[in-house]
C-alpha positions in Angstrom: 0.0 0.0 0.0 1.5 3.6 -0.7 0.5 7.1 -0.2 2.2 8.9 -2.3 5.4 7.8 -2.3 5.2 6.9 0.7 5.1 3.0 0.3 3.7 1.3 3.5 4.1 -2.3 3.2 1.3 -5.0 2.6 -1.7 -4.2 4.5 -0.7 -1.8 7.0 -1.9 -1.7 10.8 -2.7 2.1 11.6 -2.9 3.4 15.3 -6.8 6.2 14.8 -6.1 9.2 15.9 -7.3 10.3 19.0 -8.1 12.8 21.4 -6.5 13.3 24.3 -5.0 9.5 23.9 -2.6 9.4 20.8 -0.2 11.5 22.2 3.8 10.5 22.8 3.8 7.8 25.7 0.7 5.9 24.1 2.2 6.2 20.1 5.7 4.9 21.4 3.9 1.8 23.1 1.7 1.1 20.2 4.8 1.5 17.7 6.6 -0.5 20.0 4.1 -3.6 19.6 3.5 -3.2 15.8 1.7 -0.2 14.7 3.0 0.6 11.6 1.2 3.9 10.8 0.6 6.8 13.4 -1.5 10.0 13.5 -1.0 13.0 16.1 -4.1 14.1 18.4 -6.7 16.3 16.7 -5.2 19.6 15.6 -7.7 22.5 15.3 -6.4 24.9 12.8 -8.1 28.3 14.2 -6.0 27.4 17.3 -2.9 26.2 15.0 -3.0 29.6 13.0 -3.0 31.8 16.1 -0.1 30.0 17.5 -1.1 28.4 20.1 1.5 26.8 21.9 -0.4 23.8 23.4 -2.1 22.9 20.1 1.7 23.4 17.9 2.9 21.0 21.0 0.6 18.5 19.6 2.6 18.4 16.1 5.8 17.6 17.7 7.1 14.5 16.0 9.6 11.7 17.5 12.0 9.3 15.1 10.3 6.3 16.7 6.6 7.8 15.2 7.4 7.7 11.4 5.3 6.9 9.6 3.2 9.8 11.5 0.4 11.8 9.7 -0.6 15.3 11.3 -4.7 15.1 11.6 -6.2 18.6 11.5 -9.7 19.8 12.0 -11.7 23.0 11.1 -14.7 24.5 10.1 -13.1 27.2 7.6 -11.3 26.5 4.5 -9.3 29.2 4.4 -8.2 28.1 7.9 -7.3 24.9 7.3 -5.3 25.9 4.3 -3.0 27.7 6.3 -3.1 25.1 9.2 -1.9 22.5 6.6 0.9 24.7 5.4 2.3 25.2 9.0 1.7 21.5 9.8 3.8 20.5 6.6 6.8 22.7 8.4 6.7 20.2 11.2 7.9 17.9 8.7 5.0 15.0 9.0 4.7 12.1 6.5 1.5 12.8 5.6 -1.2 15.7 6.6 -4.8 13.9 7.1 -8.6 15.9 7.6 -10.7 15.3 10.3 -13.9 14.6 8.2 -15.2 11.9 11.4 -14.8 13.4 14.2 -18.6 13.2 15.7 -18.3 14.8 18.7 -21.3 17.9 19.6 -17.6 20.4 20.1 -16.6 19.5 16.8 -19.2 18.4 14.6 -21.9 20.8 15.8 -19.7 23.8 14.6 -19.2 22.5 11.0 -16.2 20.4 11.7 -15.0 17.0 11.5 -18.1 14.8 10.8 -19.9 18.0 10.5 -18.8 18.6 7.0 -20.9 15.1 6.4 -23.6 17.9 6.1 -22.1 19.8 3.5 -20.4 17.5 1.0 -19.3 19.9 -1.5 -17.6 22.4 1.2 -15.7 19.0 2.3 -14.8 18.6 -0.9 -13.7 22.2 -1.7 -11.7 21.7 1.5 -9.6 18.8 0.6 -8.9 20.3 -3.0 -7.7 23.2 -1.7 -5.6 22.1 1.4 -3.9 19.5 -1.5 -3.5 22.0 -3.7 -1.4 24.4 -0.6 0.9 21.4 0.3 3.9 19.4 -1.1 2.9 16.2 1.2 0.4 13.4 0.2 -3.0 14.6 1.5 -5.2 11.8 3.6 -8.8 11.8 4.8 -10.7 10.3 8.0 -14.4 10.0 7.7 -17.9 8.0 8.4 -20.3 6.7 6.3 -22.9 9.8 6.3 -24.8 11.6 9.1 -27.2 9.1 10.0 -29.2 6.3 9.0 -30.9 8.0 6.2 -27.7 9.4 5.3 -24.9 7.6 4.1 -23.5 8.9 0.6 -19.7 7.4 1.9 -19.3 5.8 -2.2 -19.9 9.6 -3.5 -18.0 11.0 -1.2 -15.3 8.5 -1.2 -15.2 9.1 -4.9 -15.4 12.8 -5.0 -12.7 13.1 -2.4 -9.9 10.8 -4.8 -11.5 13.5 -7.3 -9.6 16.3 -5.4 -6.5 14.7 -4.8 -7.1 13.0 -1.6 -4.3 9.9 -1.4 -6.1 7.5 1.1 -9.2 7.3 2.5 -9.7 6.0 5.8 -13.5 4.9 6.6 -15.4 4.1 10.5 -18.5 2.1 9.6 -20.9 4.4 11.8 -23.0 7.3 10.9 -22.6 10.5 12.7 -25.1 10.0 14.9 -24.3 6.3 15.9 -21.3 8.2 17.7 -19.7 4.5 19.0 -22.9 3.1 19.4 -24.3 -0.6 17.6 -22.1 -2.0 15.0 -19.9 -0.8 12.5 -21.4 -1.4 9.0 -18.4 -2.9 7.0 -20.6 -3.9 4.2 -20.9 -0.4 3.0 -16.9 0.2 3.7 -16.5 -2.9 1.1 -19.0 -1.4 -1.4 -16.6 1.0 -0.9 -13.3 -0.4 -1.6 -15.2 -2.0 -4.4 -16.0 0.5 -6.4 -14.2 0.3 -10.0 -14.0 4.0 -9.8 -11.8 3.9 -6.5 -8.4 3.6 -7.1 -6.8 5.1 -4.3 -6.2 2.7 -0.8 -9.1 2.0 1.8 -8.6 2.0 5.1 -11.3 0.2 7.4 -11.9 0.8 10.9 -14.4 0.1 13.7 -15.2 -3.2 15.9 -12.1 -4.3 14.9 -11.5 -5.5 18.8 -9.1 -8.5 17.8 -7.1 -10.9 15.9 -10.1 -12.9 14.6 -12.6 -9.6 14.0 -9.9 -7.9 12.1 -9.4 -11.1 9.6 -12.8 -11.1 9.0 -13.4 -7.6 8.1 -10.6 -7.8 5.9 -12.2 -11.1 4.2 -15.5 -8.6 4.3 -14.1 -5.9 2.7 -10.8 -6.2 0.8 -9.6 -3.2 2.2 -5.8 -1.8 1.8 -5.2 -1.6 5.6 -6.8 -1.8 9.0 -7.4 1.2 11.7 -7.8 0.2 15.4 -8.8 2.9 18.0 -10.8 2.4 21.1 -9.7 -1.2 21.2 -6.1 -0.6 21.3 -6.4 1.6 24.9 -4.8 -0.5 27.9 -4.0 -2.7 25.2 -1.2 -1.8 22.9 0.1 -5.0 21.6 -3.7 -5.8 20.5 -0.9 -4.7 17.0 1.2 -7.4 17.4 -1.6 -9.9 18.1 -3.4 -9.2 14.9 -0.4 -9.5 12.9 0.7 -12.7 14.3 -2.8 -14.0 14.0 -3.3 -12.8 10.0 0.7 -14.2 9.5 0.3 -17.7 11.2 -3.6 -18.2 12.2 -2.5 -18.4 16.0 -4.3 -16.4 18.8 -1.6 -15.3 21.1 -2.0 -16.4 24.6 -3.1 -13.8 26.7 -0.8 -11.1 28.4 -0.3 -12.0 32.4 -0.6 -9.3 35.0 2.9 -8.8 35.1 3.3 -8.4 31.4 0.8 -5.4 31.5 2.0 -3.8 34.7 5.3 -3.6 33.2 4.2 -1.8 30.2 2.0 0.7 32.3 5.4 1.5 33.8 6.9 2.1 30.3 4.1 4.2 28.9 4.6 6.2 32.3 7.9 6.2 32.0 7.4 8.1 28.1 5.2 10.4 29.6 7.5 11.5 31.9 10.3 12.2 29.2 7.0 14.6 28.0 5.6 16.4 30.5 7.0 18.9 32.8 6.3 17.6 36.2 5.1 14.0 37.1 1.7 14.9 38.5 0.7 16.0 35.0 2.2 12.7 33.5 -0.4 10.8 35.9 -3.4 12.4 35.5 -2.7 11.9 31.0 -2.7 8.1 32.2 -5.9 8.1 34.2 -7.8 6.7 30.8 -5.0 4.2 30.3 -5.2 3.2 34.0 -8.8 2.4 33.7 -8.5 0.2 30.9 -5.2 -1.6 30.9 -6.4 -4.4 33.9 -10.3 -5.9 32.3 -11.8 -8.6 34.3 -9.5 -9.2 37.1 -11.8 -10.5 40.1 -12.0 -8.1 43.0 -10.0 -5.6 41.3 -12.6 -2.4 41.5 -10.4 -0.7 44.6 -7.4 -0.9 43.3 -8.9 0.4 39.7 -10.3 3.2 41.8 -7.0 3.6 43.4 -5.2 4.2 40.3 -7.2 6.5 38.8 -7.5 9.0 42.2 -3.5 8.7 42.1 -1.9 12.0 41.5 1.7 11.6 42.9 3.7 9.0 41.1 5.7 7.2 44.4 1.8 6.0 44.6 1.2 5.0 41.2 3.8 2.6 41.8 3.0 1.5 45.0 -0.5 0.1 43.7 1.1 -1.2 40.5 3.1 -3.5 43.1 0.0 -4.3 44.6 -1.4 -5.6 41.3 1.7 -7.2 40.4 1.6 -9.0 44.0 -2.0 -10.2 44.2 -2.5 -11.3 41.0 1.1 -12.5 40.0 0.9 -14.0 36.6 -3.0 -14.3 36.6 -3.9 -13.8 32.7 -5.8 -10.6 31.8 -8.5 -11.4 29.6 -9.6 -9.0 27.0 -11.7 -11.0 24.9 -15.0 -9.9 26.2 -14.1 -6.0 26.8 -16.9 -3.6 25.5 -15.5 -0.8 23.9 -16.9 2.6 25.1 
């Protein structure tokens, strides 16, 4: 699969972009365990063009990321067309547009999947952001708005049109948010499509090894995007590969196995943020996903996630690690949310 240039190997793994959660410590964890494709959090371009030092902070790129895309979001083409050009001076890999994001913050001010209710503006956006930068030009979006509402074959079409590269697709309306299941029928009419000739990326419900082979047999499409899934469990990467390479679930990781990589994605975040306070509270969500199903675990969950100083972070990891010793975790039966 290539953008661009940019070639990417045979059916690549991508980490989604995410807010608040695909920042350093979690990208270097996910990269560690096989991600071969990562995006930056949301960028807003508004924020981006007035210089805002927390949202430029966002952009900053590590060797270990590449291949990294910079995902922006906006409600104003003229914005985003600057926003790309000052994104592309970070030096990314690739510059992708938010056109999924279904959020009331962002789609409810014309953003993200907001532009699902204005086609041809989305449109007029990607053309002229590709037209304003050197670098391949990518696109996240859903199927349509809602049930009565999913034009994602036009669209998909109309976007390769402008120069879009690749196309990445969630199998949920707008207003599905995360809710029910993730249509990939339609992301295979999709990929399909004689017309399309640029690469597919489906995403959504892909939870593990054996859901992501089967979307792929669904849909044919050029690579796979895990999101939600891949929170408190960043080798889900390396279990999917090893599962579409040899047709072998991997066992599953013991308690030990994930304490010690909560202590490395603290560890990053502490090579990140100024004091260690802040790098605990950015691994609260983490905290309360990284330990599923473990009996009798709810106080020590809570424990972790009212932690602010980091001597005590550690402390109840060694409580973890001492109760439940090499007790499996078992994330077969998780429910995304």
């Amino acid at each position: 699969m290539k953008i661009g240039n940019l070639d990417l190997g045979d059916l690549p793994l991508f980490l989604a972009p995410m807010e608040d959660v695909t920042y350093k410590s979690f990208r270097y964890l996910c990269k560690k365990y096989g991600a071969d494709v990562m995006y930056t959090e949301f960028v807003a371009s508004e924020a981006l063009i007035r210089d805002i030092e927390r949202t430029k902070r966002k952009m900053t790129i590590f060797e270990f990321d590449r291949p990294l895309a910079i995902q922006l979001y906006g409600s104003s083409i003229d914005s985003m067309v600057q926003a790309a050009r000052v994104a592309e001076l970070a030096h990314p890999d690739f510059i992708d547009l938010n056109f999924g994001c279904p959020m009331k913050k962002i789609a409810g001010k014309g953003a993200g999947a907001g532009l699902l209710l204005d086609i041809p503006k989305m449109v007029e956006m990607a053309a002229e952001v590709v037209k304003a930068v050197r670098l391949p030009v990518t696109a996240k979006t859903r199927l349509g708005w809602d049930q009565h509402d999913k034009p994602i074959v036009e669209v998909a079409e109309r976007l390769q049109d402008v120069g879009i590269q690749a196309l990445a697709i969630h199998g949920r309306t707008r207003s599905q948010l995360y809710a029910g299941e993730a249509d990939w029928s339609l992301i295979a009419d999709v990929k399909n499509n004689p017309r399309m000739k640029i690469p597919i990326i489906g995403n959504g419900d892909i939870t593990g090894p054996e859901k992501a082979r089967a979307f792929l047999e669904q849909s044919g499409v050029d690579g796979l995007m895990i999101g939600r899934a891949s929170i408190g469990r960043p080798w889900i990467f390396r279990e999917i590969r090893h599962y579409l390479n040899t047709g072998e679930i991997t066992p599953p990781p013991t308690v030990s196995f994930v304490v010690e990589n909560v202590k490395d994605q603290l560890s990053q975040a502490l090579t990140w943020k100024e004091d260690s306070r802040r790098a605990v509270k950015e691994m609260r969500r983490h905290f309360a996903k990284y330990f599923p199903a473990l009996p009798d675990f709810r106080e020590l969950r809570i424990q972790l996630l009212r932690a602010e100083e980091l001597e005590e972070v550690y402390r109840i990891l060694h409580l973890i690690t001492s109760k439940y010793e090499d007790t499996s975790v078992d994330y077969s039966n998780v429910v995304l949310k």
